[in-house]
C-alpha positions in Angstrom: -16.3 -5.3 16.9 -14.8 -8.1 14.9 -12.4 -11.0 16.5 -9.2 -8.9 16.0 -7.6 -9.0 18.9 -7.9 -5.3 20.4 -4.1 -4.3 21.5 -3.3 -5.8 18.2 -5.7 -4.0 15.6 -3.8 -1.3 13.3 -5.5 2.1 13.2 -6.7 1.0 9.6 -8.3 -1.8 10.5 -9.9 -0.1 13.9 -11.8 2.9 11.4 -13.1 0.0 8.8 -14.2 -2.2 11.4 -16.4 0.5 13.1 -17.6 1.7 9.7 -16.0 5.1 10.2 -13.9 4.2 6.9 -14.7 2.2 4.1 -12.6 -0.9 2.9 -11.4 0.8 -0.3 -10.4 3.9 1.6 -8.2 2.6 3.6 -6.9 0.2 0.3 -6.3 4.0 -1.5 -4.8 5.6 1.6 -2.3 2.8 2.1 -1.4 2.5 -1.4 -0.7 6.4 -1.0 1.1 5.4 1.9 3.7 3.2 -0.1 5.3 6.4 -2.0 5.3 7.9 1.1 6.3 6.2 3.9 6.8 9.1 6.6 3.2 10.0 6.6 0.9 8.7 8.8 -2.5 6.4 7.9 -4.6 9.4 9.5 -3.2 12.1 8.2 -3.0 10.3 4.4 -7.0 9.5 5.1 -7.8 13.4 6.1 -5.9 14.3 3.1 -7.7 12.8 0.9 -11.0 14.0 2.2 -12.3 10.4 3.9 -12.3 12.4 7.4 -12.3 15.6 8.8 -9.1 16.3 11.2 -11.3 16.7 13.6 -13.1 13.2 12.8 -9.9 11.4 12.6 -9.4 13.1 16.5 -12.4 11.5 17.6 -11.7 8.1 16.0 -8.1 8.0 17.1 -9.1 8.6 20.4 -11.8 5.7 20.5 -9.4 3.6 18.9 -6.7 4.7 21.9 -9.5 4.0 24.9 -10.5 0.3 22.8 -6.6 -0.8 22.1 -4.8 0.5 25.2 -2.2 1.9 22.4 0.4 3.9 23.9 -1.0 5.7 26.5 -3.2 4.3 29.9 -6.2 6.5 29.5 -7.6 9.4 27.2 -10.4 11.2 29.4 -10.0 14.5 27.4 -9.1 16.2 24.4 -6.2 15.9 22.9 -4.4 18.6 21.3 -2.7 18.4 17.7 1.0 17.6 19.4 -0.5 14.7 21.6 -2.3 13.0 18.3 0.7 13.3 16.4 3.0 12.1 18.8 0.9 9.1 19.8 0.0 8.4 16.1 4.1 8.3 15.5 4.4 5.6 18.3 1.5 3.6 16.9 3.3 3.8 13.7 6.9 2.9 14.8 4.8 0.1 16.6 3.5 -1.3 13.6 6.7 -0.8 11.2 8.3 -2.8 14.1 6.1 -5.8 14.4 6.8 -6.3 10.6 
């Protein structure tokens, strides 16, 4: 992993860093993101055919069991409500620490 610090690093950052995203994917989803501020980096990057749903699942929850981010522990699946409640406090984290 790079030298981001890892309770720090942004979802974005997390998927190009691991290779699960490229660099100009994320630049397209968060220029995307800009005209529409309520949708999520994830959800933007699924849209727009970079990941599967179920890919972006199985990144987010590496990225939650490498960061720490929001909850303690993931040792299972997470359902659809879980993801999207969890990617909303990530997301309210970030806007915050703007």
């Amino acid at each position: 992993m790079g030298s981001s610090d890892n309770k720090d690093l942004r979802v974005g950052e997390f998927l190009v860093e691991n290779g699960i995203i490229t660099d100009d994917q994320l630049d397209s989803a968060l220029k995307m993101q800009v005209d529409n501020k309520e949708r999520l980096i994830g959800e933007i990057l699924v849209t727009l055919g970079f990941l599967s749903k179920e890919e972006m699942i199985m990144a987010f929850e590496m990225y939650l069991m490498i960061t720490e981010a929001a909850v303690s522990h993931v040792d299972e699946w997470l359902d659809q409500d879980e993801i999207d409640m969890i990617m909303a406090r990530i997301e309210e984290k970030e806007q915050n620490n703007k």
